[in-house]
Residue, then its C-alpha position, 0 to 999 in steps of 0.5 A: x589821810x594816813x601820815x605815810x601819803x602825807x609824806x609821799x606828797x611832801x617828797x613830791x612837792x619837794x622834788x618838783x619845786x627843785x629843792x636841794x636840801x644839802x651842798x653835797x651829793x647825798x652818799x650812803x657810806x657804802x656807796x662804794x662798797x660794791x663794784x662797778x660790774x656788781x652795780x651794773x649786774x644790779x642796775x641791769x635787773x632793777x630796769x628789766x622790772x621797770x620795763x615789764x611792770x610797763x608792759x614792754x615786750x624784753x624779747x623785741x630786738x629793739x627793746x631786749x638789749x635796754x637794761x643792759x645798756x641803761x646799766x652801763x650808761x648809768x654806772x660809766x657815763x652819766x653817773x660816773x661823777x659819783x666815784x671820786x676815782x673819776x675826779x680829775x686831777x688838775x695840776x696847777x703852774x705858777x703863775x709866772x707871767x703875772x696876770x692878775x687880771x680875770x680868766x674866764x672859760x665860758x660856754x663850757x658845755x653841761x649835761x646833767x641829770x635831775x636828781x628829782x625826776x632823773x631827767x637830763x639837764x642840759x646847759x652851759x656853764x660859764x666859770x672864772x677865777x684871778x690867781x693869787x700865784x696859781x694856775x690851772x689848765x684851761x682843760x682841768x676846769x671844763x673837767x671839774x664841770x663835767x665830773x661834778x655834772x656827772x651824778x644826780x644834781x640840783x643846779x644850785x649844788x652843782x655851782x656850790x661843787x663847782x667853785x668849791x673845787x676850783x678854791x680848793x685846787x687854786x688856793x683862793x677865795x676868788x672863784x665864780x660860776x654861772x650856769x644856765x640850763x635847761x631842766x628836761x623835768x620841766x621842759x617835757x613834763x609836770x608844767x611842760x614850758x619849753x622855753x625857759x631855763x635857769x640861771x644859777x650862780x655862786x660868787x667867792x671871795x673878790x667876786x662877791x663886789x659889785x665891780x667884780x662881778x659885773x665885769x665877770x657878767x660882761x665877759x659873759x655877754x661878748x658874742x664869740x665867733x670863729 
């Protein structure tokens, strides 16, 4: 077997298994260098290849408009978490009222995209942090879930980003994320099961004790209904 198809089927047993290999987004150091309409133009094009290579017929009326739409989706909305433009800016408060218990924001809604087959993922998101003085609006957290969601991901980096952010904003080690998701790369392709999903989880600073974390989870567990 020549070294090159040796490789080929590594990457793709890589991918398939769902192995990240780094914490953070794998960047060029020009990945901004082009603009978003220049990305779009190229994406546009790089689509219309993939389609004609399959045999599609571009002059259908349902299937002319595809490139185009793909481009933008691609560049404004589902990978739109790549541009650090787009990252929310999470104003923080005092926390004047003393609570020192744990705050928790769960079922925060997430879709994602698998950076191995591009395929969606879909789940949610459970997040919790207690203050050391600082707050932040309940909001800034579903929207740092949503911009780091928002690129090519593997789940276990997702909730690395996730609380990695929220320490950095809330100046504390005591940051935890849960998700659980479905991974349409297994759900409808390769092992097809579609019933299972993955759970994930990172723990910093208190929520790394037992006690803590358990009390966490249990948060988890409450069924709320409105």
């Amino acid at each position: 077997m020549k070294i090159e198809d040796t490789l080929e089927n590594q990457f793709d047993e890589l991918g398939n298994d769902h192995i990240s290999t780094s914490e953070d987004t794998p960047l060029r150091k020009d990945a901004f260098v082009l603009d978003d309409a220049t990305k779009i133009e190229r994406i546009r094009e790089n689509v219309r290849d993939i389609m004609l290579t399959l045999g599609l017929d571009l002059n259908d009326d349902s299937l002319k408009g595809t490139p185009n739409r793909v481009a933008k989706m691609y560049v404004n909305e589902i990978f739109g978490g790549l541009h650090p433009s787009r990252k929310p800016k999470a104003s923080t408060f005092d926390n004047k009222y003393k609570y020192g218990e744990m705050l928790v924001e769960k079922n925060i809604t997430l879709y994602s995209t698998c950076e191995h087959h591009f395929l969606p993922i879909v789940g949610r998101a459970h997040v919790a942090y207690i203050s050391n003085g600082t707050v932040v609006g309940l909001s800034k957290m579903n929207r740092i879930v949503d911009y780091y969601a928002k690129r090519p991901q593997v789940q276990e980096r997702l909730n690395i980003q996730i609380v990695r952010e929220l320490q950095e904003v809330l100046g504390t080690e005591d940051v935890a994320c849960v998700i659980d998701a479905k991974h349409l790369c297994v759900n409808s392709r390769g092992i097809r099961d579609i019933d299972s999903s993955t759970v994930t989880a990172e723990y910093g600073g208190k929520f790394k004790e037992e006690l803590v974390r358990r009390e966490f989870l249990n948060y988890l567990n409450l069924d709320t209904h409105f």
